[in-house]
Each structure stands twice: as C-alpha cells, then as structure tokens.
MOPAC internal coordinates of N, CA, C and O (Angstrom, degrees):
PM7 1SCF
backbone

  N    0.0000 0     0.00 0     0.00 0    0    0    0
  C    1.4486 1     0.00 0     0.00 0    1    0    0
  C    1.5221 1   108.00 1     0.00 0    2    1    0
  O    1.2310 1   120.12 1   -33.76 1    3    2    1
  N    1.5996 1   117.38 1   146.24 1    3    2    1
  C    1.1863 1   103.74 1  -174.06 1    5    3    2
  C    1.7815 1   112.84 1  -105.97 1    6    5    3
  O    1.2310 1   129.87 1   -33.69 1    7    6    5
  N    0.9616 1    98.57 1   146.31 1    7    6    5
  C    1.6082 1   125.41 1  -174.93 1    9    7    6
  C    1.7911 1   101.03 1   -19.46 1   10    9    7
  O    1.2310 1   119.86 1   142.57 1   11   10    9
  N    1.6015 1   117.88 1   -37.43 1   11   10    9
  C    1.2235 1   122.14 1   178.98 1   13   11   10
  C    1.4996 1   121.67 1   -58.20 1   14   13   11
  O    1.2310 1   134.91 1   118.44 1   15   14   13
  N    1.5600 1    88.75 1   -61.56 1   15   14   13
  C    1.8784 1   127.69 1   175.52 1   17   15   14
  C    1.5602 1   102.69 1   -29.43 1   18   17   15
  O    1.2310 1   128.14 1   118.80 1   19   18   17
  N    2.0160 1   101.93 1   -61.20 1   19   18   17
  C    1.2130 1   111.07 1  -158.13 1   21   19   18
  C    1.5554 1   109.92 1   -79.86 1   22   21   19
  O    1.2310 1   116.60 1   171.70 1   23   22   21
  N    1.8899 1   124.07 1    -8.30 1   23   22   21
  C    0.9914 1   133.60 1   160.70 1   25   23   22
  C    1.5826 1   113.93 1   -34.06 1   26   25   23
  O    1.2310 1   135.05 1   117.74 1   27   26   25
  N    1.3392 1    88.49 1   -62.26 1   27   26   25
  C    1.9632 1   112.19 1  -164.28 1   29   27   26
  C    1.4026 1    88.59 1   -76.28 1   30   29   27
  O    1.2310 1   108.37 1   137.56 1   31   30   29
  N    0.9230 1   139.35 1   -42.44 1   31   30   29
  C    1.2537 1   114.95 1   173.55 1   33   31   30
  C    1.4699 1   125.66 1   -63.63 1   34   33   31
  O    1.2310 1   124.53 1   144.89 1   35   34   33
  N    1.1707 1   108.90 1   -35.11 1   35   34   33
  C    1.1516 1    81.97 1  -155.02 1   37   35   34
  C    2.0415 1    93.93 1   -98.91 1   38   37   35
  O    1.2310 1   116.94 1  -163.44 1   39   38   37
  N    1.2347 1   123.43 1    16.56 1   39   38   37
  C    1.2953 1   152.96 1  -176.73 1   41   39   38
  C    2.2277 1    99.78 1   -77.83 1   42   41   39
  O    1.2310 1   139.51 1   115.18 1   43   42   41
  N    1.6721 1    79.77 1   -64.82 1   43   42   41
  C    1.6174 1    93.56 1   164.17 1   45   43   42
  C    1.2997 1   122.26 1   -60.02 1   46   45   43
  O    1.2310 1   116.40 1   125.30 1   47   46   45
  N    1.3817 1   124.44 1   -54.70 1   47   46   45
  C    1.5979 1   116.19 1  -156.41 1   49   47   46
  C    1.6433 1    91.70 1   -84.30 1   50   49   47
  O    1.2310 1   105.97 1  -171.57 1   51   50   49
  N    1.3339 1   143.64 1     8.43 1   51   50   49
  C    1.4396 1   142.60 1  -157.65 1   53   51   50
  C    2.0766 1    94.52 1  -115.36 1   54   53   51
  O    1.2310 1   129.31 1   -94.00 1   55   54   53
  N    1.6844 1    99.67 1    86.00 1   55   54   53
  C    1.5606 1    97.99 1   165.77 1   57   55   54
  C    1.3891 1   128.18 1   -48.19 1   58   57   55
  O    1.2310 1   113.45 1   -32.37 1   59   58   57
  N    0.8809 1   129.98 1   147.63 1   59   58   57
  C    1.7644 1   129.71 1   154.28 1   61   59   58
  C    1.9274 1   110.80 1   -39.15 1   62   61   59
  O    1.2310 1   137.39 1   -70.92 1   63   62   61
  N    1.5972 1    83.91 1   109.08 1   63   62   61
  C    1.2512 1   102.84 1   154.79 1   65   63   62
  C    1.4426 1   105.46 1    97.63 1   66   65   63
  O    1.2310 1   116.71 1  -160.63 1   67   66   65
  N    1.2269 1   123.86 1    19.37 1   67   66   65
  C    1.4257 1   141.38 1  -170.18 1   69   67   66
  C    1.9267 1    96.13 1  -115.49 1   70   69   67
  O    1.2310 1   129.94 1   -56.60 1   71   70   69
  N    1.5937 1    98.43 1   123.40 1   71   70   69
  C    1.7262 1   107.73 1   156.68 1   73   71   70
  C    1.0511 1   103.11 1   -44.00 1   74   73   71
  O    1.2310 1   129.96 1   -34.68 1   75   74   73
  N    1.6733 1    98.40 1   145.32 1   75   74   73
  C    1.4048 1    96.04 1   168.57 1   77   75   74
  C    1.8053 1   114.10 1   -83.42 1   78   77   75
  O    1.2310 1   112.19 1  -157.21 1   79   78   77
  N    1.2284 1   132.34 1    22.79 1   79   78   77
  C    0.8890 1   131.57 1  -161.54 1   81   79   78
  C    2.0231 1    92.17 1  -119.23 1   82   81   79
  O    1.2310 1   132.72 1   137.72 1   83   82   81
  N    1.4626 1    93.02 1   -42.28 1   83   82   81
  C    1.7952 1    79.02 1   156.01 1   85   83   82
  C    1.1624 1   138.64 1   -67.30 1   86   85   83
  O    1.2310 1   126.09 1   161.60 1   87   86   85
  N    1.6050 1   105.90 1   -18.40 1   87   86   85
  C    1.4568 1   114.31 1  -173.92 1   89   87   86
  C    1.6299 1   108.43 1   -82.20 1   90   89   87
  O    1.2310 1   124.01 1   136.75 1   91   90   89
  N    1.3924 1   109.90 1   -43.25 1   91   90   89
  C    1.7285 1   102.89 1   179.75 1   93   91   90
  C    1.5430 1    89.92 1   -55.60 1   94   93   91
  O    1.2310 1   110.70 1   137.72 1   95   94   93
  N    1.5711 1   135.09 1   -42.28 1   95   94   93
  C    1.4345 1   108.15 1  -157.70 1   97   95   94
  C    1.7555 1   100.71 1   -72.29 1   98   97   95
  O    1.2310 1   123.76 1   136.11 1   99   98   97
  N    0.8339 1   110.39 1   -43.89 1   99   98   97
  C    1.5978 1   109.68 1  -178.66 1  101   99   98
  C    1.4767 1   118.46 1   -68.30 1  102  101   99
  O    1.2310 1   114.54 1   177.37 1  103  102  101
  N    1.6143 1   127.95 1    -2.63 1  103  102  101
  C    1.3917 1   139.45 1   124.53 1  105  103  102
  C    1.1045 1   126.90 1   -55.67 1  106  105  103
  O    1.2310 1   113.28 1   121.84 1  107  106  105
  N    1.5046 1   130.31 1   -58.16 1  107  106  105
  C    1.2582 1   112.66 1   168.73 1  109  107  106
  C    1.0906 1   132.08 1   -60.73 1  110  109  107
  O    1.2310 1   117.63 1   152.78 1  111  110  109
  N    1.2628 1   122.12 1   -27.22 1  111  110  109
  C    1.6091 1   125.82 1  -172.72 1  113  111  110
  C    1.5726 1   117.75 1   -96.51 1  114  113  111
  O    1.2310 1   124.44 1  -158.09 1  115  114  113
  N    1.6812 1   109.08 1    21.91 1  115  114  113
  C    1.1449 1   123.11 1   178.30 1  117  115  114
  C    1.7856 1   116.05 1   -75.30 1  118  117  115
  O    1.2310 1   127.35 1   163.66 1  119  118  117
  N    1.3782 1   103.46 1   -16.34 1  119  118  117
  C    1.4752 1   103.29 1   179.31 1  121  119  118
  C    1.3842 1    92.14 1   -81.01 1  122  121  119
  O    1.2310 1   102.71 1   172.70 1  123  122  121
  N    1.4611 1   149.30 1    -7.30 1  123  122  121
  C    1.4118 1   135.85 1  -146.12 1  125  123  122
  C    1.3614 1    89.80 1  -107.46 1  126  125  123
  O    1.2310 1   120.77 1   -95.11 1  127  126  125
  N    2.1470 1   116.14 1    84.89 1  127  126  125
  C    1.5079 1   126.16 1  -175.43 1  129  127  126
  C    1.2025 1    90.55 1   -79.05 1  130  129  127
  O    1.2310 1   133.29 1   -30.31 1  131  130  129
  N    1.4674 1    91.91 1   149.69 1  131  130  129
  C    2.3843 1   100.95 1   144.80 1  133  131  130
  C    1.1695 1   105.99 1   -64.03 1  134  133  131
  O    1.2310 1   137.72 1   -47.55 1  135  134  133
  N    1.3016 1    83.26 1   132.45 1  135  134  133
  C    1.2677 1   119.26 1   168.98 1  137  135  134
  C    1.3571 1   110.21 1  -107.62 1  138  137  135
  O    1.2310 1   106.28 1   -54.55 1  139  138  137
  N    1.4341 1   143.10 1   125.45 1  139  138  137
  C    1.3391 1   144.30 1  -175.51 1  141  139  138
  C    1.9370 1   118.72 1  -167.59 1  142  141  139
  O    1.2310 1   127.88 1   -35.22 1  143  142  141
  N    0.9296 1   102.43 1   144.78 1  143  142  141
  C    2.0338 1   107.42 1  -143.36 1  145  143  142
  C    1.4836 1    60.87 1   -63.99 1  146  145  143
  O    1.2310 1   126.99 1    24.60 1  147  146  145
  N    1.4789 1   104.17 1  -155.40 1  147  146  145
  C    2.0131 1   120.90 1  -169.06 1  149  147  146
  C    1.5990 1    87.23 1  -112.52 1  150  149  147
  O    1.2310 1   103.99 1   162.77 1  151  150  149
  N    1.9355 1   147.11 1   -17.23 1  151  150  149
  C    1.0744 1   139.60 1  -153.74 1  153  151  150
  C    1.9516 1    71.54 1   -97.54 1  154  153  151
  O    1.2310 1   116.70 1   112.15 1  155  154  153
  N    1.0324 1   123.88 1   -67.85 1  155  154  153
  C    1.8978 1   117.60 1  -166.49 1  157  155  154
  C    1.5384 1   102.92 1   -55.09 1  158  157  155
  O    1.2310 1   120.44 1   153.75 1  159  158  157
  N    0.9648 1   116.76 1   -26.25 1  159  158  157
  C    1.6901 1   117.17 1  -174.62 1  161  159  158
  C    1.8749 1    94.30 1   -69.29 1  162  161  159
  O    1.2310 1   120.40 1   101.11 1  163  162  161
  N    1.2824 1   116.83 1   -78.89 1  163  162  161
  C    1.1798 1   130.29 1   160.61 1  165  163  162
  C    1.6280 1   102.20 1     0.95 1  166  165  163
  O    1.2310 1   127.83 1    80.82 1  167  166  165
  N    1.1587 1   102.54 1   -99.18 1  167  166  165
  C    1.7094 1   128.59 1  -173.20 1  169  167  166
  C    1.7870 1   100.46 1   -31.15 1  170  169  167
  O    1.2310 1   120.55 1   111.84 1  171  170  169
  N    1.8650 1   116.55 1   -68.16 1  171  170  169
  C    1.2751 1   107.32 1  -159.22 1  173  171  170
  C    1.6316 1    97.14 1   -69.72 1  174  173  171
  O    1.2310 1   115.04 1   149.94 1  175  174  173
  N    1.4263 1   127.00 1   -30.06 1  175  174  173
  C    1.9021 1   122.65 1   174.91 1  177  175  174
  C    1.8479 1    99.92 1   -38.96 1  178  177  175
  O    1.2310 1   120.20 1   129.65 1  179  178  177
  N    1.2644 1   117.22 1   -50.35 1  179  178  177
  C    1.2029 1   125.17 1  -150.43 1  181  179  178
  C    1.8995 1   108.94 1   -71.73 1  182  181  179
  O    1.2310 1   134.56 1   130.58 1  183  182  181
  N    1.3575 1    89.45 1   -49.42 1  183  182  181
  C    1.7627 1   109.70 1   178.71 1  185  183  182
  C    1.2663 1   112.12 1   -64.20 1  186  185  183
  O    1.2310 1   120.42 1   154.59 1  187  186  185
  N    1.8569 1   116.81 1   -25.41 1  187  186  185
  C    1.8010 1   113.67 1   176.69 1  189  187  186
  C    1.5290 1   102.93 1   -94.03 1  190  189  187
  O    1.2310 1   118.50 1   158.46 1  191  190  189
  N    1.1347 1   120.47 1   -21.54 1  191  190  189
  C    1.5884 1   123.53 1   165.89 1  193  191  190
  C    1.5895 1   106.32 1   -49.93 1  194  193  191
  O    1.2310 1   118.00 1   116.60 1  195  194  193
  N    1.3104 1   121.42 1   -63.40 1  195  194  193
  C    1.4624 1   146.84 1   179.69 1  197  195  194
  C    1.3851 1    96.53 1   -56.79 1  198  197  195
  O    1.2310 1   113.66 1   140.32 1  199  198  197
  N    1.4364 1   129.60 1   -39.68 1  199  198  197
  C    1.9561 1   114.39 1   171.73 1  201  199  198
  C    1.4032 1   115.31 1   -77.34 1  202  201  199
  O    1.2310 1   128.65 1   142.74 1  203  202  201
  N    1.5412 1   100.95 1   -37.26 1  203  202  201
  C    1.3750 1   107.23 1   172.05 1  205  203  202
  C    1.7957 1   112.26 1   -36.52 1  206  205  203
  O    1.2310 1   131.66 1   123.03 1  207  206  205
  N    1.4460 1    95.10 1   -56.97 1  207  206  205
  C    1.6798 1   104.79 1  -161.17 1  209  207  206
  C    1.5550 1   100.30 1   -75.50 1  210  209  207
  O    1.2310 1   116.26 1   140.62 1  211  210  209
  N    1.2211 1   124.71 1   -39.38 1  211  210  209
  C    1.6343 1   101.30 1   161.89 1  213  211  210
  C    1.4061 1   149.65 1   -85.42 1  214  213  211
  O    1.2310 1   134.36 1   174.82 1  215  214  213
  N    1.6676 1    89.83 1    -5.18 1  215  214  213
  C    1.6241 1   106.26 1   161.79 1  217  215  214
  C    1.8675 1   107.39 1   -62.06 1  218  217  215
  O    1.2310 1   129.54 1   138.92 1  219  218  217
  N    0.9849 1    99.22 1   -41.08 1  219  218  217
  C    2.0170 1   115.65 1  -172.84 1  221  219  218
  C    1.3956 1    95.66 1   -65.55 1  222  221  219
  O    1.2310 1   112.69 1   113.35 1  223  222  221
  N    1.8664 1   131.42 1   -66.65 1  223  222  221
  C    1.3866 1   124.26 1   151.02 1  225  223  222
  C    1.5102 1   127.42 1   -19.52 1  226  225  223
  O    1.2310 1   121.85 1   119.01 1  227  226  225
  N    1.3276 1   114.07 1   -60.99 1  227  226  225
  C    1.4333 1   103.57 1   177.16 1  229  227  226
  C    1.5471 1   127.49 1   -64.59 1  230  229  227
  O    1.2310 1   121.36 1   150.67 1  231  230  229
  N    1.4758 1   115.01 1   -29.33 1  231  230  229
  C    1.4033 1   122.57 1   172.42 1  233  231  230
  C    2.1062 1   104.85 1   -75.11 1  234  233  231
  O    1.2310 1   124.25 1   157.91 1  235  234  233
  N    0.5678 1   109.45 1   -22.09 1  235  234  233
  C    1.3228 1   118.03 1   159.87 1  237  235  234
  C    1.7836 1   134.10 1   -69.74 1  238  237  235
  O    1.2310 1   128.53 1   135.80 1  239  238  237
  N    1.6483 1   101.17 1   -44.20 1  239  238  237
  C    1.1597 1   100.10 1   156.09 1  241  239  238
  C    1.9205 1   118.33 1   -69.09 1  242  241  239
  O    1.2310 1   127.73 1   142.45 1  243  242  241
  N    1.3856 1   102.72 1   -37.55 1  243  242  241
  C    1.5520 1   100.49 1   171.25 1  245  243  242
  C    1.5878 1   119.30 1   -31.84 1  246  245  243
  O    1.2310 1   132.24 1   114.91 1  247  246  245
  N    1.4935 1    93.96 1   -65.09 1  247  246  245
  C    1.3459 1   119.88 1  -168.53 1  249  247  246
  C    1.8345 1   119.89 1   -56.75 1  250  249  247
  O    1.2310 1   130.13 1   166.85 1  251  250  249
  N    1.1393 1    98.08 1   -13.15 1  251  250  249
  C    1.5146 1   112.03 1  -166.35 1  253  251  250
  C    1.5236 1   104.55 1  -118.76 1  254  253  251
  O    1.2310 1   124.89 1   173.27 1  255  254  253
  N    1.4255 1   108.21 1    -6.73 1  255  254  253
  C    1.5241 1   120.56 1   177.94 1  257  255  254
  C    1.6119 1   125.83 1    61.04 1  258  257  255
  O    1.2310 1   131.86 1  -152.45 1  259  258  257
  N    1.1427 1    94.71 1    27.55 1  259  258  257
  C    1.3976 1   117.15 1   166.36 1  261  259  258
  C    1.9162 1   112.02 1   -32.85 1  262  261  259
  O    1.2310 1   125.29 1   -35.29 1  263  262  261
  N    1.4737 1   107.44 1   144.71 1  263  262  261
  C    1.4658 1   115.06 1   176.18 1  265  263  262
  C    1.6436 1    99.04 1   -50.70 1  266  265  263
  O    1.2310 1   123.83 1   -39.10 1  267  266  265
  N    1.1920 1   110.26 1   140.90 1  267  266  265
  C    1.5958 1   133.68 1   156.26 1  269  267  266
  C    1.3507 1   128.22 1   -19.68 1  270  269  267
  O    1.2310 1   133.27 1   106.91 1  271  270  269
  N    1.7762 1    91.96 1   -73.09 1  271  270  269
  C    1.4619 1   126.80 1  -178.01 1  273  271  270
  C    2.3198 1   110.02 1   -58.24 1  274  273  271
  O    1.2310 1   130.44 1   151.95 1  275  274  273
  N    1.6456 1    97.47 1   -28.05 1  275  274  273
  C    1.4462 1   109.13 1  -176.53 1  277  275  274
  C    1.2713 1   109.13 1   -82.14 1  278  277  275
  O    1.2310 1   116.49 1   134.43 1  279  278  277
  N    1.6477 1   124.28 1   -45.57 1  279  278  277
  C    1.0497 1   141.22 1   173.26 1  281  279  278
  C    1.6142 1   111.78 1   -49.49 1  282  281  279
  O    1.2310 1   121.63 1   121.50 1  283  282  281
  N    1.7019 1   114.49 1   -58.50 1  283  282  281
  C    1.4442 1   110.26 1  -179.82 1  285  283  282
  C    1.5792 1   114.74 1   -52.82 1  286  285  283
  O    1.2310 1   117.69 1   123.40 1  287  286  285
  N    1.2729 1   122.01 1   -56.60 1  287  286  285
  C    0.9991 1   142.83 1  -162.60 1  289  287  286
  C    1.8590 1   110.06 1   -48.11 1  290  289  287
  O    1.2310 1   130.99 1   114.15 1  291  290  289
  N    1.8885 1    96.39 1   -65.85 1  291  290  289
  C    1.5493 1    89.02 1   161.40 1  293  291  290
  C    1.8814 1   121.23 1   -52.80 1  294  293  291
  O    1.2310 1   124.70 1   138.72 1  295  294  293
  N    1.6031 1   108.59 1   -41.28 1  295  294  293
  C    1.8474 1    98.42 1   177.15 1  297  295  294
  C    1.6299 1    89.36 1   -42.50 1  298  297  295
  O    1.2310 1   109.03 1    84.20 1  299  298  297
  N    1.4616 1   138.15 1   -95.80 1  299  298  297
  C    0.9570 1   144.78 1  -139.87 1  301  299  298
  C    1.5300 1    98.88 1   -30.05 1  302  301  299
  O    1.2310 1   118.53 1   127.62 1  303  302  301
  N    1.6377 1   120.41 1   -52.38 1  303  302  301
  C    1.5241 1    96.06 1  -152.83 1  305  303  302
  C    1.9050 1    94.67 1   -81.15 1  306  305  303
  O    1.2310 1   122.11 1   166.83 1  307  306  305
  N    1.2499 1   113.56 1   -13.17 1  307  306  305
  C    1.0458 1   119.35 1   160.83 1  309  307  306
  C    1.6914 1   119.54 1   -16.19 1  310  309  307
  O    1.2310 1   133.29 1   100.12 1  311  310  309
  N    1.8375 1    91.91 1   -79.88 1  311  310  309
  C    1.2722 1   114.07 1  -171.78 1  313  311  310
  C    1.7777 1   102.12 1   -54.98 1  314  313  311
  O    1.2310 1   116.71 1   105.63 1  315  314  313
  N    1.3863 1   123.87 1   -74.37 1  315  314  313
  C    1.1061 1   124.76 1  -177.74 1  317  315  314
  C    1.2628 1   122.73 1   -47.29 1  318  317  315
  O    1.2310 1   114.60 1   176.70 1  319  318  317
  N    1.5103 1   127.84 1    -3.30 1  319  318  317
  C    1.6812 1   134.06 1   165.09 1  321  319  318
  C    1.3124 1   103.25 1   -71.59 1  322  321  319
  O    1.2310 1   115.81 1   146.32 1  323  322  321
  N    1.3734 1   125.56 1   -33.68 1  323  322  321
  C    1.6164 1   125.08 1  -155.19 1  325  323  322
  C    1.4340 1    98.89 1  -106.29 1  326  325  323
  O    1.2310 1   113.81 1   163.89 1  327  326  325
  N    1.5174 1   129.32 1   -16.11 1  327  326  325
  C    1.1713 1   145.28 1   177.75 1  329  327  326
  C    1.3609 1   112.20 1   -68.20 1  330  329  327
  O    1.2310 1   126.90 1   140.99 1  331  330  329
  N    1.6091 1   104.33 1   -39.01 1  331  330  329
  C    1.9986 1   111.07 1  -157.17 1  333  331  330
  C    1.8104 1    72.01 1   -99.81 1  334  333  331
  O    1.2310 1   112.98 1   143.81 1  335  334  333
  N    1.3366 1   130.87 1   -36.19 1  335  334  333
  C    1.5871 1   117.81 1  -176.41 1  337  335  334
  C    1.6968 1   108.85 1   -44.96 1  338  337  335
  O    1.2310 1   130.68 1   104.50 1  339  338  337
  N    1.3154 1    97.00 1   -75.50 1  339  338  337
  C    1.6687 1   116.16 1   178.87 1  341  339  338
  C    1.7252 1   107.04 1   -37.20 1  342  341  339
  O    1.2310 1   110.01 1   155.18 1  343  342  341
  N    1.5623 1   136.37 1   -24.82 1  343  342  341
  C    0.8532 1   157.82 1  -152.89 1  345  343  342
  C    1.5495 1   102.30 1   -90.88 1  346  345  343
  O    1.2310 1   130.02 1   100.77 1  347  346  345
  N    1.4646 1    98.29 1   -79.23 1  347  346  345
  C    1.9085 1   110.63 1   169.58 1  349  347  346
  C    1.3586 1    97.69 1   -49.36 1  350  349  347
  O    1.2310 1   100.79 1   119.14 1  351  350  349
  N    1.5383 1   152.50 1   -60.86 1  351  350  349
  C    0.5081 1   141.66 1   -92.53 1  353  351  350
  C    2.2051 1    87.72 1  -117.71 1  354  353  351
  O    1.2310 1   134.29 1   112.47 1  355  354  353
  N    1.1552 1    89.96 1   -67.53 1  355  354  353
  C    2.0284 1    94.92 1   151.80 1  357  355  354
  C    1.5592 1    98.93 1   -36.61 1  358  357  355
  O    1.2310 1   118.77 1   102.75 1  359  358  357
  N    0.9519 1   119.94 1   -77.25 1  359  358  357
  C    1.5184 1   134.32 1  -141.10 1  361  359  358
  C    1.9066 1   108.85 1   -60.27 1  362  361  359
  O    1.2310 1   126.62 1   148.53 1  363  362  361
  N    1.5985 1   104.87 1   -31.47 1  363  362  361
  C    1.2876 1   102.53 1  -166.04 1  365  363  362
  C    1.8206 1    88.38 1  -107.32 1  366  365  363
  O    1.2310 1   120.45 1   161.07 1  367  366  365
  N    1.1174 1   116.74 1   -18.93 1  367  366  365
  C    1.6510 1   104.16 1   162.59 1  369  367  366
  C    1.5703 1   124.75 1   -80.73 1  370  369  367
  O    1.2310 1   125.41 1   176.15 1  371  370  369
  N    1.1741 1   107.22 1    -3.85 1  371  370  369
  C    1.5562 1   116.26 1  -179.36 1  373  371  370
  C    1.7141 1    90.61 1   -81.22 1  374  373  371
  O    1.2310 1   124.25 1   143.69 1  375  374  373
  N    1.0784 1   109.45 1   -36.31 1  375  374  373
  C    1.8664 1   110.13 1  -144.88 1  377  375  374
  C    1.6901 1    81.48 1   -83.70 1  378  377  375
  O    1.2310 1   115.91 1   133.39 1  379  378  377
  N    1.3931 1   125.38 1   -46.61 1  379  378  377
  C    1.6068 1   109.21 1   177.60 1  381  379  378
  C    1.1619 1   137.90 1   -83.27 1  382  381  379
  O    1.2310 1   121.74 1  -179.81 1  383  382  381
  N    1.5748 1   114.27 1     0.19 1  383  382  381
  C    1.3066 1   132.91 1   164.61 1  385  383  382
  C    1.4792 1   106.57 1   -63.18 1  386  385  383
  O    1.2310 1   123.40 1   129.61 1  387  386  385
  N    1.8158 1   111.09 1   -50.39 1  387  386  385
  C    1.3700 1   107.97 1  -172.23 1  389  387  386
  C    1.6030 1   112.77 1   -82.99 1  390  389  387
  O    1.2310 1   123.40 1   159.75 1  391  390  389
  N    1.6142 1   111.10 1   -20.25 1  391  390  389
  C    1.6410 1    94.91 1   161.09 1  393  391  390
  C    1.2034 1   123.08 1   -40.00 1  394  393  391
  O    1.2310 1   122.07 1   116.17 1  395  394  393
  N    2.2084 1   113.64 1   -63.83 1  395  394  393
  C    0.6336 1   104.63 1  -171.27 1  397  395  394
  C    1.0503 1   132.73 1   -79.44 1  398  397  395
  O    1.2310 1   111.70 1  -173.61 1  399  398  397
  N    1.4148 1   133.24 1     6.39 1  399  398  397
  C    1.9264 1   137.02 1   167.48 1  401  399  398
  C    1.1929 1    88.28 1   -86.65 1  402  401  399
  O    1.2310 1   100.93 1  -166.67 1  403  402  401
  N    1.5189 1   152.27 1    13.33 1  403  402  401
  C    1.3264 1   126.56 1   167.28 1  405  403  402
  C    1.4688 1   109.33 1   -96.61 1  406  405  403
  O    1.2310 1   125.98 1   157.36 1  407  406  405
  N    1.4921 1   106.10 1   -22.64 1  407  406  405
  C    2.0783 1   119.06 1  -131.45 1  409  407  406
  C    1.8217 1    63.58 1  -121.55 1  410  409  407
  O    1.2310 1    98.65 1   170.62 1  411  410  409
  N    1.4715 1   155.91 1    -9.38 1  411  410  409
  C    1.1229 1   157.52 1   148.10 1  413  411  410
  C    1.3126 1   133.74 1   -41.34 1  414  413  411
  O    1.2310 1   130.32 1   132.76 1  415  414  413
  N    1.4405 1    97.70 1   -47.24 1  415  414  413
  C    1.5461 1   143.48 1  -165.91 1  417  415  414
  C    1.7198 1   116.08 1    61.72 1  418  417  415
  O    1.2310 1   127.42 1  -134.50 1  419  418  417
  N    1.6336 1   103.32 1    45.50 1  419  418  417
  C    1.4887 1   113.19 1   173.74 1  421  419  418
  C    1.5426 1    96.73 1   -92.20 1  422  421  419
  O    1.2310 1   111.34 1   171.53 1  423  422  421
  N    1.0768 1   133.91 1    -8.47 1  423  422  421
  C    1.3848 1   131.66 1  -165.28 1  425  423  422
  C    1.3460 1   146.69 1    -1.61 1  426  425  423
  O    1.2310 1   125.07 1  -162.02 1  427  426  425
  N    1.5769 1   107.87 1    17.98 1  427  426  425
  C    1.0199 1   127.54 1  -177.05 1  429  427  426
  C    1.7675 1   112.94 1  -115.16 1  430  429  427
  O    1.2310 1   121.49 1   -91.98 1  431  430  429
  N    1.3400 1   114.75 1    88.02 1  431  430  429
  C    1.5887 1   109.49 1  -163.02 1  433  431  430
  C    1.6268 1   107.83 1   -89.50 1  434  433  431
  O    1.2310 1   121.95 1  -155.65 1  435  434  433
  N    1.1762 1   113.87 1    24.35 1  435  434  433
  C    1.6563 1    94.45 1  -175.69 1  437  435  434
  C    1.3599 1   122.16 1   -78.08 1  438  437  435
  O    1.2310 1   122.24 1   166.04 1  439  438  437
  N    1.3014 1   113.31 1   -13.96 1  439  438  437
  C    1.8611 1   112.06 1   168.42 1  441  439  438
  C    1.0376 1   109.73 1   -64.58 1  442  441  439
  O    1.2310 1   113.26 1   151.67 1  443  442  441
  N    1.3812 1   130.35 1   -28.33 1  443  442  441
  C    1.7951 1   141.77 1  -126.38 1  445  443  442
  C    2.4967 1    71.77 1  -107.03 1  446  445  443
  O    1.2310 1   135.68 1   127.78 1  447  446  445
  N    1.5405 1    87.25 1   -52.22 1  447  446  445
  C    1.7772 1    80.09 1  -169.72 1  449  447  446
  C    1.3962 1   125.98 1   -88.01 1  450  449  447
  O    1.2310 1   122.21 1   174.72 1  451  450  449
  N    1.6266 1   113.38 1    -5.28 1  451  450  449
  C    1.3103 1   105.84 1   147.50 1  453  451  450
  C    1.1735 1   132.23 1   -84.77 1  454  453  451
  O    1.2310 1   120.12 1   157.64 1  455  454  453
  N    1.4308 1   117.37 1   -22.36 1  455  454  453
  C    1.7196 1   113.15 1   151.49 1  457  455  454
  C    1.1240 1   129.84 1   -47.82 1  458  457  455
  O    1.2310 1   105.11 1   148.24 1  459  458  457
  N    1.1965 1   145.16 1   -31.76 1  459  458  457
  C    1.4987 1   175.54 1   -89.91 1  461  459  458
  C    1.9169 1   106.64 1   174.07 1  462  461  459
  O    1.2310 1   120.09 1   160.71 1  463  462  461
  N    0.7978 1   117.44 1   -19.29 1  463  462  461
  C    1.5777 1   126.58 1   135.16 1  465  463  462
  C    0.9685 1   143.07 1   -93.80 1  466  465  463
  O    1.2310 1   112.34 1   178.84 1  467  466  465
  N    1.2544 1   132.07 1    -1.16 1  467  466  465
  C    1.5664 1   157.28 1   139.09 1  469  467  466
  C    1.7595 1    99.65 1   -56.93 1  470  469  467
  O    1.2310 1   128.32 1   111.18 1  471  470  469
  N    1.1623 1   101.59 1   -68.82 1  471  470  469
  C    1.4242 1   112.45 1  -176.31 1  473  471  470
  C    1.1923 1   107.43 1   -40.63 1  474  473  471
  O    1.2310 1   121.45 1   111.62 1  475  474  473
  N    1.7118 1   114.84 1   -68.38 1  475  474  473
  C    1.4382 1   121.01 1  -163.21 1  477  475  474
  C    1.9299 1   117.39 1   -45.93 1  478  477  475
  O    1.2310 1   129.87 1   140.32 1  479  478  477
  N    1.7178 1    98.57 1   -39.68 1  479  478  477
  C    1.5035 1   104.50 1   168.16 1  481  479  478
  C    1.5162 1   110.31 1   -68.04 1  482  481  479
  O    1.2310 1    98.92 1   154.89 1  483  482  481
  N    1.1804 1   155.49 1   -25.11 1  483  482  481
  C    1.1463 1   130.16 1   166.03 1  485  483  482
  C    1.3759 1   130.13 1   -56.08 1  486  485  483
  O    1.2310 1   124.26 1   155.76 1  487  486  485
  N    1.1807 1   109.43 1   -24.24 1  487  486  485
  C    1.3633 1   128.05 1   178.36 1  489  487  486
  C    1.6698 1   128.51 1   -76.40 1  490  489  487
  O    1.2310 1   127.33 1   173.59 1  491  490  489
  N    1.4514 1   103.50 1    -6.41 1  491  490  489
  C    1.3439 1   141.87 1  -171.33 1  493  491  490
  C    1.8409 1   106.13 1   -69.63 1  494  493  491
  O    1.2310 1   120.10 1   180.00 1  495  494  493

C-alpha cells in the first residue's frame, strides 16, 4: 500500500479523540475479523435481537411514564444483556482463534490471550 493510501487510512480508521498512536494500533489490527463457528454466530444474532427488543421496551416505558423504580430495573437487566453479549462474543472468538493457532501449528496462543484479556476488561 502506498504511503498516501495508508494516509487515508489510517486518517479514517482514527476516531475523534484517539492518539494517533492508538489509532495506527487500531489500524493495524483491523484485519483481526471475528471469527465465530455459525452455532455462536447464531446465538450472539439472537441475544442482540433480544436487547434490541428491550431497549425498544424501555423507551416505551419512558414514553408512557412508567414508575422510575420499573424503568431502572429493566435498564439494569438491560445493561447486563449486552454485557453477557460482549462476553459470548470475546469468549467464543478467543476459543477459535486458539483452534485455529493450534490446528495452524503456531501453538503458542499467548498474544491471541493477552489480547483477549485486554478485551475481557473492557467489558468490566
């Protein structure tokens, strides 16, 4: 790629308010897709469908002026739906990353799980 190309790129993949020294890392590591069998793909589609529909519930209870105390309560399980999502979602791409550095014969996954422990604390 040429020096220009990789300008715009890396111009683009660099959010507001991000070093630019985070941003080349979060450029380079843009080829690093999910990976997830089609049964975890399945499952986490299904569980953001299911936040979807109570995020839409909760703006609804807003709207209808629902008690306080009812309203928080659904946010909460709210929050923890998108929590256990983000969760499967690390959790079942960690597990096929290290298949495949095993079934590779790189067999050494510890970059693969301190990346993926970085991750896991954001989710915290």
């Amino acid at each position: 790629m040429e020096q220009d190309e990789l300008s715009k790129v890396e111009r683009v993949a660099k959010p507001q308010g991000v070093a630019e020294s985070q941003a080349r890392t979060q450029t380079e590591n843009a080829g690093d897709t999910l990976i997830l069998s089609e049964t975890a793909k399945n499952d986490i589609v299904t569980r953001l469908r299911r936040i979807e529909g109570q995020a839409r519930g909760v703006q609804r209870m807003i709207e209808e002026g629902r008690p306080c105390e009812d309203i928080i309560i659904q946010v909460a399980a709210l929050k923890a739906a998108v929590t256990q999502a983000g969760v499967a979602i690390a959790g079942s791409h960690l597990v096929e990353c290290v298949v495949r550095s095993i079934s590779s014969g790189q067999g050494d996954c510890r970059d693969n799980i301190s990346a993926f422990s970085r991750l896991f604390s954001k989710l915290a």
